[in-house]
Each structure stands twice: as C-alpha cells, then as structure tokens.
C-alpha distance (Angstrom), angle and dihedral (degrees) to the residues before:
residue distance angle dihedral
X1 . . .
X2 3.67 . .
X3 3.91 122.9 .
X4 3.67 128.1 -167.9
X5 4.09 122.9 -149.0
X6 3.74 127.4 172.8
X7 3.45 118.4 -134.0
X8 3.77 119.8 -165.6
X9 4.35 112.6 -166.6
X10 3.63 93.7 59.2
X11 3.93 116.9 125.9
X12 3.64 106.9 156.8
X13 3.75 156.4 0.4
X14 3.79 92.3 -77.3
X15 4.09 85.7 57.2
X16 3.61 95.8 46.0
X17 3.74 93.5 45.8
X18 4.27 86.7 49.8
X19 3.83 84.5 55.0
X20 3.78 96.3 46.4
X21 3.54 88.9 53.0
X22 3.93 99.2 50.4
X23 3.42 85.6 40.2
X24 3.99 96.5 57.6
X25 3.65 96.3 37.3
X26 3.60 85.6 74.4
X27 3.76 127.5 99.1
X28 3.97 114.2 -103.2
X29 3.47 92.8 24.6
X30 3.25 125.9 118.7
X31 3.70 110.7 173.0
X32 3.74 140.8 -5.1
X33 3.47 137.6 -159.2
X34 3.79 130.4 -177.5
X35 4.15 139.2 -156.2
X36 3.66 114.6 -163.6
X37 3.73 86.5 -177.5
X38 3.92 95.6 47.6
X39 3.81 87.1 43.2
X40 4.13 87.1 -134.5
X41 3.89 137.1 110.9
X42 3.71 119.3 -146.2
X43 3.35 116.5 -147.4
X44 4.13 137.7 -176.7
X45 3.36 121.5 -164.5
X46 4.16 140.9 59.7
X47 3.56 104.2 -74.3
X48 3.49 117.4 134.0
X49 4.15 115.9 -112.7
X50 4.01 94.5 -111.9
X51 3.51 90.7 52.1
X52 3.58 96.8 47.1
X53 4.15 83.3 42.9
X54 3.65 101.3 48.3
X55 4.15 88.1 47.1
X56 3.66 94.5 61.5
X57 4.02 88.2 39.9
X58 4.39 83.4 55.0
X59 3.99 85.8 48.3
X60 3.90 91.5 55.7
X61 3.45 104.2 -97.2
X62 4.06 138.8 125.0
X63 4.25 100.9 -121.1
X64 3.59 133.4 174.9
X65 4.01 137.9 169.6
X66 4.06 98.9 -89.3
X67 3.95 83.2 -158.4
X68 3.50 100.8 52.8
C-alpha cells in the first residue's frame, strides 16, 4: 500500500534523506522516498498515517496526512 504525507521544513537532499530514514526505520514500512520540492513523502508499506506523521514530526519536520 502506498501512503502519501506532506512534509513542510524540508530544504534539501540531506532533509529528505533524514526523513527517508525515520520513515523506513519504522515497522510496516518498506520503503520511503521524499521531495523537498513537492513538500511530500512517499511511502510503501502498512504503517498507519499518524505513525508515519508523528516520525517525521520526531525527525524535525512539519508533517501531515496529504490524503486527509
């Protein structure tokens, strides 16, 4: 299943690779990939949407359920 969150804070590769890595340390995910430009995170995987949100919000960054 594929999830899409926006994150907001993000400015360049270093920030999307922070978020892909709190992002994939997480159980039920599978992979993550970020866009500082888009302002989104991609994610595969089962994790539920908070979890995936509050994450990104431990790694520093502004996130919210793009789908909601």
């Amino acid at each position: 299943m594929s999830q899409t969150i926006t994150v907001k804070g993000m400015s360049c590769e270093h920030c999307e690779q922070t978020v892909e890595e709190a992002l994939e340390a997480l159980d039920g995910v599978t992979s993550a990939t970020a866009d500082h430009d888009a302002e989104t995170a991609t994610v595969e995987g089962t994790a539920d949407s908070d979890v995936l949100t509050t994450a990104v919000e431990e790694a520093g960054y502004e996130a919210t359920d793009a789908e909601a």
